[in-house]
N, C-alpha and C positions, 0 to 999 in steps of 0.2 A: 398408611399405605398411600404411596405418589402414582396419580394421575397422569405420570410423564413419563416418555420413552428415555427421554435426554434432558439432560442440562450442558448446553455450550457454553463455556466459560472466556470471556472475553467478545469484548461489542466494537474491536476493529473491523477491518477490512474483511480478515480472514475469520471472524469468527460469527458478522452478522451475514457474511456467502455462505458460512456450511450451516448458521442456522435456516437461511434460508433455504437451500438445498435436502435438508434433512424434512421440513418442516412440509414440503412442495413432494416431498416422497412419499407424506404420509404419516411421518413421527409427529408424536408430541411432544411441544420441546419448550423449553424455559432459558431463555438466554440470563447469567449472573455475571455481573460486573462490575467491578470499582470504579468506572466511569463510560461515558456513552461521548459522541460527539466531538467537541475540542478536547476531550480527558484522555484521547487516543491518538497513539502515534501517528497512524494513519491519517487523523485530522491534518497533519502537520506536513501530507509529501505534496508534490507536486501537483500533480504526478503524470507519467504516462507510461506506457508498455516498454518494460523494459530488463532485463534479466539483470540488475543490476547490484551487484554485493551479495552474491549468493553461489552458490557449489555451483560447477563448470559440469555439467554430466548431459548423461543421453537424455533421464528422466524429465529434467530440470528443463531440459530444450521442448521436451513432448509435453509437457506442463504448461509452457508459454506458449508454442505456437495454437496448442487449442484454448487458450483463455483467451489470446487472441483475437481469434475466431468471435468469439462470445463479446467482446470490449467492442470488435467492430460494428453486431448486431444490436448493442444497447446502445450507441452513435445513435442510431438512427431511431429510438425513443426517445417523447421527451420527458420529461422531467428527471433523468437519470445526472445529468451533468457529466457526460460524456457527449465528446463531439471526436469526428475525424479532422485533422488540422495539419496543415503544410511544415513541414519545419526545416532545419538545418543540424545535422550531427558533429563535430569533428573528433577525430581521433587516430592514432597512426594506424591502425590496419582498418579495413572494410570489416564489417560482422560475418562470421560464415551461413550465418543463417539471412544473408541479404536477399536471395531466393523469396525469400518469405514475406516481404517489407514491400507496403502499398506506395507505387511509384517511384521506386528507388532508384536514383541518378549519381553517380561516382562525380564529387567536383575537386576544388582542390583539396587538401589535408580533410577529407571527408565526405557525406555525401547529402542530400535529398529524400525526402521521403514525405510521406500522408500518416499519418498515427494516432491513434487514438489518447488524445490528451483528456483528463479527467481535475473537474472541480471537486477535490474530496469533500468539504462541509457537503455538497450538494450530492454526490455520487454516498456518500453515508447514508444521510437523508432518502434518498429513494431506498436503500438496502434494508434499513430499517421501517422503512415504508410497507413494503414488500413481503418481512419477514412476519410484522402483523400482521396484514392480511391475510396472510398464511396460517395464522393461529396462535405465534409464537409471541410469548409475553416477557418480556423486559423489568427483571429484577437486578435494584443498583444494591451493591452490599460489596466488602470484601470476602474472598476468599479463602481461610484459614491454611484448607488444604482440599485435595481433590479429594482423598477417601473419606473425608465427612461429609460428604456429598449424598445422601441415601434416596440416589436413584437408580434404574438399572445401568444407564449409561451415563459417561463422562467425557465432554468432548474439549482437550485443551489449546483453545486458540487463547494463549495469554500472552505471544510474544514475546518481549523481554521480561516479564514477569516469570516467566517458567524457571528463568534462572533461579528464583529462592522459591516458587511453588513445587516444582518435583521434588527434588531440587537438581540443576544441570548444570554445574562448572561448565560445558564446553559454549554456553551463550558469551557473547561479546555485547555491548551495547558499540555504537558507533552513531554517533552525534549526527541529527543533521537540525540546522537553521538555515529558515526563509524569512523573507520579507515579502511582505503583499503593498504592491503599489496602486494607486489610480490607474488604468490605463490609458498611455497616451495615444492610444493609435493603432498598435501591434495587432499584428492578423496570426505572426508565424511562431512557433517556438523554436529553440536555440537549446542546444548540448553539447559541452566542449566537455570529453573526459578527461580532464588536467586536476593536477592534484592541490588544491580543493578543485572538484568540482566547479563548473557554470552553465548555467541554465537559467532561461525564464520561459513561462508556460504562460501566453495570454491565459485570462477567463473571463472574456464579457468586460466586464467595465476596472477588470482588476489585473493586476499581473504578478504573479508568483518567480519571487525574482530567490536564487538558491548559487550556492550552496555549500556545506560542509558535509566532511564527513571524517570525524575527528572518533577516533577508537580509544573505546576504553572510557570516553567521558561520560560522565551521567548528569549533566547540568542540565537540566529541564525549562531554564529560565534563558530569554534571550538575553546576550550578550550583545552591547551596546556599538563594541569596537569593532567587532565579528560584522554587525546587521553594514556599520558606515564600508567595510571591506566587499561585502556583497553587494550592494550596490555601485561601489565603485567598479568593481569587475564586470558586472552586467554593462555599465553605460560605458566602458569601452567598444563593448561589442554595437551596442543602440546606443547612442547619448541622450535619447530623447528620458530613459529609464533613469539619468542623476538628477534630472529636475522634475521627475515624477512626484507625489504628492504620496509619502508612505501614512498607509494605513492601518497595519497590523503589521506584529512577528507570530511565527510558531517552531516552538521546536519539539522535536520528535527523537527516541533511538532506535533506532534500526536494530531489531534483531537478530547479530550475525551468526553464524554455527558452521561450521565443518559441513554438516549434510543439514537437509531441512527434515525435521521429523515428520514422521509421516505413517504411523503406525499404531495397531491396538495391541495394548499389553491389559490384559482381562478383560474390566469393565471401561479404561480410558484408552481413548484413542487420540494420540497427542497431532498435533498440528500446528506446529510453530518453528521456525528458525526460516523465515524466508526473506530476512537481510531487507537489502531495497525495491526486494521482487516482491512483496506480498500484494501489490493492484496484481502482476504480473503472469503470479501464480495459483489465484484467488478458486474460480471456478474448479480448475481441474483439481484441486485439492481438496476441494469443498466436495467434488462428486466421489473421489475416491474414498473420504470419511464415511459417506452413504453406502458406498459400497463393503468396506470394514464393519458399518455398525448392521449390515445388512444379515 
């Protein structure tokens, strides 16, 4: 007989928020995982608010604008590895949700804005922080399957893994690699949506320099040609970023789907396909799973 309300399965983003959410409601809960830390895609984004690679809808929009909310509030704790920071967007249209966007200024092919940029090694680390002081205990192990799982509840933040764990044909992987540089200076971060992707997110004495987003690949290892192409793209934008001093790769797949799951079918209540939105969409997902397992 288990001691536990729940078992969350996967230790990303979206699965040490609904531990922690679950855990802060009240549940007893057992997070399982094949990896915690750098073993998660999450380790690997950027990252900052942003709906990015994910279902276009109402829900998807009310999802981010209040996780939002919640990203701007953890800015202003420390040890989270979340900060609000100045940046630069481009891209041909404005976002319809510009309304909503701290200090937003229309410049040319794009705009201005304040955002919550996030250190993930660091914003994990406090989640998991968080989630044990809450009670919640950190078991590494693979997954077989969800229904040998013998608890009452099962909560599936596995990400791309869900594709062979339900199992879900409609998962995509979609490739991303960064490079982490020295920082030489940079205060602001930078987002062009051109196809690849370009972006770099200072972090303190580092800079997450990004990006790809290559569908269908499943290569988990940096690629060498890829890492010298991503920094040549960034130091167009900054040249100070080609004579930076690289210090790490990671890469990450992005869990893409049609819709994000988001639902209880008996005893599992699945929670994964949030593409490049999962910082994005993290909270309010995390609270609706509470609400489901309620």
């Amino acid at each position: 007989m288990t001691d536990l309300d729940a078992v969350v399965v996967g230790a990303g983003v979206s699965g040490l928020t609904t531990a922690v959410c679950l855990a802060e409601a009240g549940f007893t809960i057992k997070i399982r995982a094949s990896g915690t830390g750098d073993a998660t895609t999450s380790y690997a984004a950027g990252a900052t608010w942003s709906p990015y690679l994910v279902e276009s809808s109402e829900r998807a929009r009310r999802w981010s604008f209040e996780t939002l909310e919640v990203m701007r509030e953890l800015a202003g704790v420390p040890g989270t590895g979340v900060t609000l920071r100045s940046g630069v967007e481009l891209a041909p249209e404005p976002p319809p949700w510009r309304d909503r966007l701290q200090d937003y200024r229309p410049i040319e092919s794009g705009w201005t804005l304040v955002a919550p940029v996030v250190d993930m090694p660091a914003y994990l680390g406090y989640l998991r922080r968080r989630a044990e002081a809450a009670g919640v205990r950190v078991e590494l192990g693979p997954v077989g399957s969800l229904a040998g799982l013998d608890v009452p509840l099962v909560v599936n933040c596995t990400g791309i893994g869900a594709r062979e764990l339900v199992p879900d044909a409609a998962l995509v992987p979609v490739r991303g690699q960064v490079v982490i540089v020295e920082n030489p200076g940079l205060t602001e971060f930078f987002v062009e949506e051109s196809d690849p992707p370009v972006y770099f997110f200072p972090q303190g004495d580092t800079v997450v320099l990004g990006g790809t987003a290559q569908r269908g690949d499943e290569n988990t290892e940096p690629d060498p040609d890829v890492a010298k192409l991503i920094i040549e793209r960034c130091a167009r934008v900054d040249p100070r970023l080609g004579e930076a001093r690289v210090v790490g790769h990671r890469v990450g797949l992005r869990p893409t789907r049609p819709e994000v799951r988001l639902e209880r079918a008996g005893r599992v209540i699945h929670n994964y396909g949030h593409g490049g939105a999962g910082v994005t969409l993290s909270w309010v997902c995390a609270r609706e799973v509470v609400r489901l397992a309620g």
